[in-house]
N, CA, C and O atoms as a DFTB+ gen file, in Angstrom:
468 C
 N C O
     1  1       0.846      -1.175       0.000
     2  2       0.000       0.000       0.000
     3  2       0.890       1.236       0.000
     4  3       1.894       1.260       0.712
     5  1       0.532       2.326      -0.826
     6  2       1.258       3.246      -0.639
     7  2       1.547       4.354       0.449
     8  3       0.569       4.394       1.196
     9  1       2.186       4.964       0.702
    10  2       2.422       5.981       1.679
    11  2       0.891       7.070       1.285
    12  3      -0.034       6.844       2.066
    13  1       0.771       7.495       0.863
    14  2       0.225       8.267       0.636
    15  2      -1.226       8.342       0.173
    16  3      -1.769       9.353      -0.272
    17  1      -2.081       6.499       0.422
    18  2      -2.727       6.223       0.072
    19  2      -3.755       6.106       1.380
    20  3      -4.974       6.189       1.237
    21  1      -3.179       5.924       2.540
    22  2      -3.343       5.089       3.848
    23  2      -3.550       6.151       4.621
    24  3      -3.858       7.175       4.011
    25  1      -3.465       6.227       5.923
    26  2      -3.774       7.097       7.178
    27  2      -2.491       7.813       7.248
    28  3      -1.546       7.609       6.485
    29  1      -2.525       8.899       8.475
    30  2      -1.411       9.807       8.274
    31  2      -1.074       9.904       9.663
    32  3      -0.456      10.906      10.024
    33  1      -1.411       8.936      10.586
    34  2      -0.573       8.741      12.084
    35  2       0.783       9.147      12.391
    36  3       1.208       9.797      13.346
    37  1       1.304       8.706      11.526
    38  2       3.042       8.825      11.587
    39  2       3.566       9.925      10.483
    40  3       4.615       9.874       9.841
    41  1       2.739      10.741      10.450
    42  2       2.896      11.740       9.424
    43  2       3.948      13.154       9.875
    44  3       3.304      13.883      10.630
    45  1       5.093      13.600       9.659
    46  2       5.690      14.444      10.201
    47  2       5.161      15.707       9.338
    48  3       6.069      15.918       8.534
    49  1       4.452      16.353       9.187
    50  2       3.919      17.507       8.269
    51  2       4.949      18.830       8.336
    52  3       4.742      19.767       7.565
    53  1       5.684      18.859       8.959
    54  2       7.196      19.970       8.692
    55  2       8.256      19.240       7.674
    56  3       9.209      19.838       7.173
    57  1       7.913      17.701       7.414
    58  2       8.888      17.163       6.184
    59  2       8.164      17.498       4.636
    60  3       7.011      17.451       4.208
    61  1       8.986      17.721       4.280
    62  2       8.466      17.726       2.744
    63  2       8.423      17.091       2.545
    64  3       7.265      16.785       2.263
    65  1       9.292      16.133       2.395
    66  2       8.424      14.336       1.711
    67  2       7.182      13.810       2.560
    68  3       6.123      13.331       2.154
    69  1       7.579      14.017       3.720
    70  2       5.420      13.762       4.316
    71  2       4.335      14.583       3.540
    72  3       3.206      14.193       3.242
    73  1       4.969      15.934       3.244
    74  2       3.711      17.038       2.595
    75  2       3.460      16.589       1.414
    76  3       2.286      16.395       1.097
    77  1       4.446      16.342       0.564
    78  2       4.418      15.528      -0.565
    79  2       3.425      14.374      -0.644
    80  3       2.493      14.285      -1.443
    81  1       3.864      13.258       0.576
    82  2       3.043      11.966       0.514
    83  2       1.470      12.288       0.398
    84  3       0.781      11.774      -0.483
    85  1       1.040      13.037       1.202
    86  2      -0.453      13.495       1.375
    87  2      -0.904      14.161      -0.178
    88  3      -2.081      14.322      -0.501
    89  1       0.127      14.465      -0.951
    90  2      -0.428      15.022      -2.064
    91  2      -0.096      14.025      -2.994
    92  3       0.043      14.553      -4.097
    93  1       0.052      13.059      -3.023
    94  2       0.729      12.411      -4.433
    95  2       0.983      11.054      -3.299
    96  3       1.201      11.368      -2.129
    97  1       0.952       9.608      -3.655
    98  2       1.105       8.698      -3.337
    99  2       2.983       8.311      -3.377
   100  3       3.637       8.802      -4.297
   101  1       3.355       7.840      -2.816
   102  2       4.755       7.767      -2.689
   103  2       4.962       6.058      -2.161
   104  3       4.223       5.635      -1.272
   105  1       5.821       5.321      -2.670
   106  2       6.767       4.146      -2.831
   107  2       7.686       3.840      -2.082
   108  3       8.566       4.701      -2.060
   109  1       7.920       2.720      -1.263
   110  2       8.872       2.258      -0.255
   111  2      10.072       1.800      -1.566
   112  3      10.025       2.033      -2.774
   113  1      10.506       1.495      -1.221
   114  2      11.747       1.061      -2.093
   115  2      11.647      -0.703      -2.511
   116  3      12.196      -1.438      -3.333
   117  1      10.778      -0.833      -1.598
   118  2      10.405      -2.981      -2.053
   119  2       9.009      -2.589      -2.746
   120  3       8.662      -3.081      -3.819
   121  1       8.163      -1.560      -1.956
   122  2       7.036      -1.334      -3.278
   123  2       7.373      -0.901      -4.659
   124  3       6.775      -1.423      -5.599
   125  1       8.011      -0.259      -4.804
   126  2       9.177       0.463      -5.985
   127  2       9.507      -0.626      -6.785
   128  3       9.359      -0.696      -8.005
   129  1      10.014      -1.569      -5.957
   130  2      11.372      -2.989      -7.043
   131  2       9.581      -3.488      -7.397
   132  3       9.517      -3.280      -8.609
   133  1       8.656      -3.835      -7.108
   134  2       7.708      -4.485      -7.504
   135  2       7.312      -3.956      -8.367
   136  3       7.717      -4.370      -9.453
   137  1       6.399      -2.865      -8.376
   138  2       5.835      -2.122      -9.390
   139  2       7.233      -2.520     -10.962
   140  3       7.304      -3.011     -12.089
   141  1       7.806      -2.058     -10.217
   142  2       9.286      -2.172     -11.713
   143  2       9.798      -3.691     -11.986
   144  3      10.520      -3.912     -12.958
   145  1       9.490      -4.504     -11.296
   146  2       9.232      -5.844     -11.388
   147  2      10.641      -6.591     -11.752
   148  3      10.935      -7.291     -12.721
   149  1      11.543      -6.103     -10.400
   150  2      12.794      -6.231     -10.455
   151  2      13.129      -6.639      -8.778
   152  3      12.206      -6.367      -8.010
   153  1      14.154      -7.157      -8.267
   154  2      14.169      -7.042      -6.953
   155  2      14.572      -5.775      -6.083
   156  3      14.924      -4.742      -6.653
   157  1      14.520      -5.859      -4.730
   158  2      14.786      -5.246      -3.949
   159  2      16.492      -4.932      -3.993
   160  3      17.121      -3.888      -3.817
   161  1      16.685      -5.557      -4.135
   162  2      18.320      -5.343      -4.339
   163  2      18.960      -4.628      -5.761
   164  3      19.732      -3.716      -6.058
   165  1      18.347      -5.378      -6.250
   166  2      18.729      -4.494      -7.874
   167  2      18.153      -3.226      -8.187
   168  3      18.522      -2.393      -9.015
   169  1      17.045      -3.209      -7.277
   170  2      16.907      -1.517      -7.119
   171  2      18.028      -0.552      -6.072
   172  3      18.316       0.640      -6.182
   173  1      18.469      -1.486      -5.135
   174  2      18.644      -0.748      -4.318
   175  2      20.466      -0.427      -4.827
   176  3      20.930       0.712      -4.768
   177  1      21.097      -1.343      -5.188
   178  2      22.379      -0.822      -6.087
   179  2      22.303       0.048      -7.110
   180  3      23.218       0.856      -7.276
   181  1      21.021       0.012      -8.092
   182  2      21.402       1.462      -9.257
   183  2      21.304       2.980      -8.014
   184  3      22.177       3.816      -7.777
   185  1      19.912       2.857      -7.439
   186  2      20.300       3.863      -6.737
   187  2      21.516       4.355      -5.805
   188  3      21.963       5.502      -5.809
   189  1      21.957       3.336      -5.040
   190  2      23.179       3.771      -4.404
   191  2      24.267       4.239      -5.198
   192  3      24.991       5.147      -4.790
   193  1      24.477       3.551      -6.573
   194  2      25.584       4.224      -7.881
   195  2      25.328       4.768      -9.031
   196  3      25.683       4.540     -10.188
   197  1      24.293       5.927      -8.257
   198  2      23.181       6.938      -9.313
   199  2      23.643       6.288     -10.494
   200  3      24.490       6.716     -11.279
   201  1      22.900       5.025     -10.561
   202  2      23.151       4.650     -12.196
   203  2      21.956       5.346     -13.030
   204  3      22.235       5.922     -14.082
   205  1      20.381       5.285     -12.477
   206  2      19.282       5.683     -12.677
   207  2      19.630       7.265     -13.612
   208  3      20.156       8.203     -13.013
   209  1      19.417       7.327     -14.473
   210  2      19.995       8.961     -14.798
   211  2      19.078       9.324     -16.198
   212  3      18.930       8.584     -17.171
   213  1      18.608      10.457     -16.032
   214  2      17.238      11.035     -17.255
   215  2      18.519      11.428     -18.872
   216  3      19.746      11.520     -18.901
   217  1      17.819      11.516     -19.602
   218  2      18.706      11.676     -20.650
   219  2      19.477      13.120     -20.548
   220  3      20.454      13.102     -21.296
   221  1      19.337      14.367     -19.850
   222  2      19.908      14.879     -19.493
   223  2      21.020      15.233     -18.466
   224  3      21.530      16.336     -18.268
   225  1      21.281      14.036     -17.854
   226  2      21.873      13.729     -17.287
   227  2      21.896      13.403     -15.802
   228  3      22.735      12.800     -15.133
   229  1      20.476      14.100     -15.399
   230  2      20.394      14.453     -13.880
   231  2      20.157      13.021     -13.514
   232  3      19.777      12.241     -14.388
   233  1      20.298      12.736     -12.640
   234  2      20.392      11.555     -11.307
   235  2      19.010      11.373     -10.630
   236  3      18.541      12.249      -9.903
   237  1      18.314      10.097     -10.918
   238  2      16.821      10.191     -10.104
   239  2      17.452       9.546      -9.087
   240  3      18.103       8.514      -8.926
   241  1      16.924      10.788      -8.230
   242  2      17.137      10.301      -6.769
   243  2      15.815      10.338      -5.918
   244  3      14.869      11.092      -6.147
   245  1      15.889       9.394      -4.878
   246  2      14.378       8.948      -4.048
   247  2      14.495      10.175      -3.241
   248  3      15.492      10.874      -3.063
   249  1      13.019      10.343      -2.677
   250  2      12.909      11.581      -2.065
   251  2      13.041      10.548       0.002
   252  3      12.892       9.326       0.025
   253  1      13.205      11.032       0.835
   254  2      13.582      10.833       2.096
   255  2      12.797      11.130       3.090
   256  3      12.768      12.288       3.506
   257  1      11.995      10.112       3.670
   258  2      11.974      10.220       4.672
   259  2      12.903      10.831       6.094
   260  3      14.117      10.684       6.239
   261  1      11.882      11.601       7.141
   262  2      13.041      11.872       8.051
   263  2      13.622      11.135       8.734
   264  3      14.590      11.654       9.289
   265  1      13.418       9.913       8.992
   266  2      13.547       8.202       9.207
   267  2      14.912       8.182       7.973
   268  3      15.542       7.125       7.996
   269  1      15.258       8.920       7.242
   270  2      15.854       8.214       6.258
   271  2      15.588       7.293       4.871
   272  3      16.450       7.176       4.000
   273  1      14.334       6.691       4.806
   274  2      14.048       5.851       4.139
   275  2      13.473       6.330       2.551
   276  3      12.565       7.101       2.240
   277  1      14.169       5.733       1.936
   278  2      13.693       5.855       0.353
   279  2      11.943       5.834      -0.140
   280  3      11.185       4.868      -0.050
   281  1      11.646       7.103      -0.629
   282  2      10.173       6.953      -1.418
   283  2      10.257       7.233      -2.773
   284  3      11.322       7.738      -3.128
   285  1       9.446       7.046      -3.592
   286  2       9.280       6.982      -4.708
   287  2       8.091       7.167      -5.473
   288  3       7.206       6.312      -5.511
   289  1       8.042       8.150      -6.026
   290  2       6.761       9.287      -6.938
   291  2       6.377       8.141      -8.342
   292  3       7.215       7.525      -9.000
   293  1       5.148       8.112      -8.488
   294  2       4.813       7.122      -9.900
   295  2       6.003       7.987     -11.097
   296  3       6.743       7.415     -11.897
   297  1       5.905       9.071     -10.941
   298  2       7.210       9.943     -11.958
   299  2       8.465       9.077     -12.242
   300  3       8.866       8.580     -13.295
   301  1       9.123       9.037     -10.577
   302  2      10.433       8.851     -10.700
   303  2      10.397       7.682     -11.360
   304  3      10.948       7.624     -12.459
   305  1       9.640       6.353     -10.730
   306  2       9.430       5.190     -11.365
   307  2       9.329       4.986     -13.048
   308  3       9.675       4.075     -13.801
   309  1       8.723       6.212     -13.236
   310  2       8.562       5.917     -15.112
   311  2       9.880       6.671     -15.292
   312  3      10.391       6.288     -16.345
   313  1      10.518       7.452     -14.774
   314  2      11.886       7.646     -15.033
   315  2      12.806       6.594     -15.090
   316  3      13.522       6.109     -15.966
   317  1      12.560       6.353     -13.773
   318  2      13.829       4.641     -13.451
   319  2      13.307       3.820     -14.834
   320  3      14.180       3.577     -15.667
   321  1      11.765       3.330     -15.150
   322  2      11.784       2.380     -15.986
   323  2      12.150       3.087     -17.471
   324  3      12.116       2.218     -18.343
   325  1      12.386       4.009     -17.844
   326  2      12.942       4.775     -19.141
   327  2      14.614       4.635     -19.287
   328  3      15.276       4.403     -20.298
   329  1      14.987       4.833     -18.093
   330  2      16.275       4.611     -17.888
   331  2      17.014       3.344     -17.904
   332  3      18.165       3.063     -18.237
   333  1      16.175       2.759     -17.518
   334  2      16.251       0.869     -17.370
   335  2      16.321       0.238     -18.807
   336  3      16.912      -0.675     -19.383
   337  1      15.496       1.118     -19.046
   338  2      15.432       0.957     -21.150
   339  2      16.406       1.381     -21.872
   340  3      16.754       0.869     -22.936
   341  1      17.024       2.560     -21.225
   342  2      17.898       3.214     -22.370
   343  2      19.181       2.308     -22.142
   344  3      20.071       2.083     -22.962
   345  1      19.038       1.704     -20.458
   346  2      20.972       1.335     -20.406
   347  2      20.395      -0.560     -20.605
   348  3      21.230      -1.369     -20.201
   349  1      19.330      -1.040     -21.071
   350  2      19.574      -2.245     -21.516
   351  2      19.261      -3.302     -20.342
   352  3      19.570      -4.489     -20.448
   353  1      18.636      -2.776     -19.245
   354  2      18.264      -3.272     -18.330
   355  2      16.975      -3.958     -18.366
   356  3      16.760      -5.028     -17.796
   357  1      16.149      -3.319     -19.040
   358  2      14.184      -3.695     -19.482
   359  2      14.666      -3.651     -21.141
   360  3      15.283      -2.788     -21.766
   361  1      14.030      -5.142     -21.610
   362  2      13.176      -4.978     -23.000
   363  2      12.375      -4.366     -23.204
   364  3      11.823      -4.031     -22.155
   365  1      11.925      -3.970     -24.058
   366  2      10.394      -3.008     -24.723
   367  2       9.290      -3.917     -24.100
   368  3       8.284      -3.393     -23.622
   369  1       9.491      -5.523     -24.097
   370  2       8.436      -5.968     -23.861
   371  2       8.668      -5.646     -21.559
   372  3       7.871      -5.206     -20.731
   373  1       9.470      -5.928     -21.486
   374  2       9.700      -5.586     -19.860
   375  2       8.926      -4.080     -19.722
   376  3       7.931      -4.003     -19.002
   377  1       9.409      -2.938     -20.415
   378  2       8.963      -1.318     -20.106
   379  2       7.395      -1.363     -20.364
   380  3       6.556      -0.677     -19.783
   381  1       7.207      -2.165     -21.201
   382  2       5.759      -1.903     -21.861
   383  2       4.872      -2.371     -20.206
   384  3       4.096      -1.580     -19.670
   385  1       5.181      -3.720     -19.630
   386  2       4.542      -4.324     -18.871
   387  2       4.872      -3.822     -17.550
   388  3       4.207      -4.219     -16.593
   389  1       6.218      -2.651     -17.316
   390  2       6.246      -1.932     -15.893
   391  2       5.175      -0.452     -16.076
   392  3       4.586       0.170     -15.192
   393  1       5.214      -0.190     -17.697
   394  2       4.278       1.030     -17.402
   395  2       2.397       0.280     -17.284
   396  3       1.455       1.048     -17.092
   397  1       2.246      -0.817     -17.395
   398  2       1.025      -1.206     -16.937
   399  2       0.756      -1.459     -15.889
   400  3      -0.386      -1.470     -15.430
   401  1       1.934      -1.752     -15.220
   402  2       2.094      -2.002     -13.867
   403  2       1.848      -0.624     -12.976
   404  3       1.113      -0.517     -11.995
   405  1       2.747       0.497     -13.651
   406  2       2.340       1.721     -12.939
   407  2       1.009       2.832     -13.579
   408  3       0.783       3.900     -13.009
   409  1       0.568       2.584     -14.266
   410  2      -0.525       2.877     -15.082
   411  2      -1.871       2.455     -13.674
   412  3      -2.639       3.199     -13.064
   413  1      -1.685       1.202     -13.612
   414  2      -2.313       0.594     -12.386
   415  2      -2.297       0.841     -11.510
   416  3      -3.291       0.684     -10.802
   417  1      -1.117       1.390     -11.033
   418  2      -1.021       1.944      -9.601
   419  2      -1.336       3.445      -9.531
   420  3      -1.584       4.028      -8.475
   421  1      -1.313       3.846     -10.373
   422  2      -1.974       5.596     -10.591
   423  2      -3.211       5.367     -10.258
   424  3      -3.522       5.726      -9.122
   425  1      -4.480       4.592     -11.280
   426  2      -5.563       4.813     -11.293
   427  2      -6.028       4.369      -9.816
   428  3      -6.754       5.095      -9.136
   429  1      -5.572       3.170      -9.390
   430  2      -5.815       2.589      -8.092
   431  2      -5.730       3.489      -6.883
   432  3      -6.485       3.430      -5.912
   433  1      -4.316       4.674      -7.118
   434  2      -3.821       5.637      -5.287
   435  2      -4.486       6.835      -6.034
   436  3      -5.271       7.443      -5.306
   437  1      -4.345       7.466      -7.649
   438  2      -5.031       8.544      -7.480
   439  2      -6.480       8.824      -7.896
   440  3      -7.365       9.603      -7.542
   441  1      -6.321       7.760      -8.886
   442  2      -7.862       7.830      -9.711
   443  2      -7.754       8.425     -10.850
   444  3      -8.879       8.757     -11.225
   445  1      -6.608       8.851     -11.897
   446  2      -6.279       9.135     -12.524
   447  2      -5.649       8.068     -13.872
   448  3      -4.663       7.410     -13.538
   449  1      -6.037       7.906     -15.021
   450  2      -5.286       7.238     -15.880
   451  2      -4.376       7.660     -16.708
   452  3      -4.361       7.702     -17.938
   453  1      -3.530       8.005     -15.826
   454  2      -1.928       8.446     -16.384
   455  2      -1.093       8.711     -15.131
   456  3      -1.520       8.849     -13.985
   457  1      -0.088       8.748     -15.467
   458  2       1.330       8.490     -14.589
   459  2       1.334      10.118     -14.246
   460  3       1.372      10.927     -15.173
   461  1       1.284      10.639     -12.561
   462  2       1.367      11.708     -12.635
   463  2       2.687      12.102     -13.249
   464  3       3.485      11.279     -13.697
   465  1       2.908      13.675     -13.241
   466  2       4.456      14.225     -13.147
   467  2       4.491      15.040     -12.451
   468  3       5.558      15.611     -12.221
């Protein structure tokens, strides 16, 4: 379930990534490897060696909990899976079936059929 889908008990509202969560659904880093339909680990090495990177060069990086912990925007995810494509990581048939995967998870946390940005 997403952060941002659920109750807001543990909600720090002076973090920006909490203010964020309440506006936009946000990704643990094992919800993340799923949706992208990869493991937990193989997510968790591109990010640690900003391999993840937009064609301009910038570095998708997870937004932070004050806990520390990695979240993840349906955005960044269609970033990571674009990126995953360009360096040979996802087939067309792999990208095609992570953006249905997150296509799904949009309409499901926002109600929307499209990937926010």
């Amino acid at each position: 379930m997403p952060h941002g889908a659920g109750g807001y008990e543990n909600v720090n509202r002076s973090n920006p990534t909490d203010r964020l969560a309440r506006i936009e659904p946000t990704y643990s880093a094992r919800e993340a490897a799923v949706l992208l339909g990869r493991s937990y680990s193989w997510l968790d090495q591109r990010v640690r060696n900003d391999q993840l990177v937009l064609p301009d060069g910038t570095v998708v990086r997870p937004l932070r909990t004050a806990g520390g912990y990695r979240r993840f925007t349906l955005a960044m995810l269609e970033d990571i899976a674009l990126s995953s494509y360009r360096n040979h990581w996802f087939s067309m048939g792999h990208l095609k079936s992570t953006y249905r995967q997150l296509l799904v998870a949009a309409h499901r946390d926002t109600g929307e059929y499209k990937i926010p940005s």
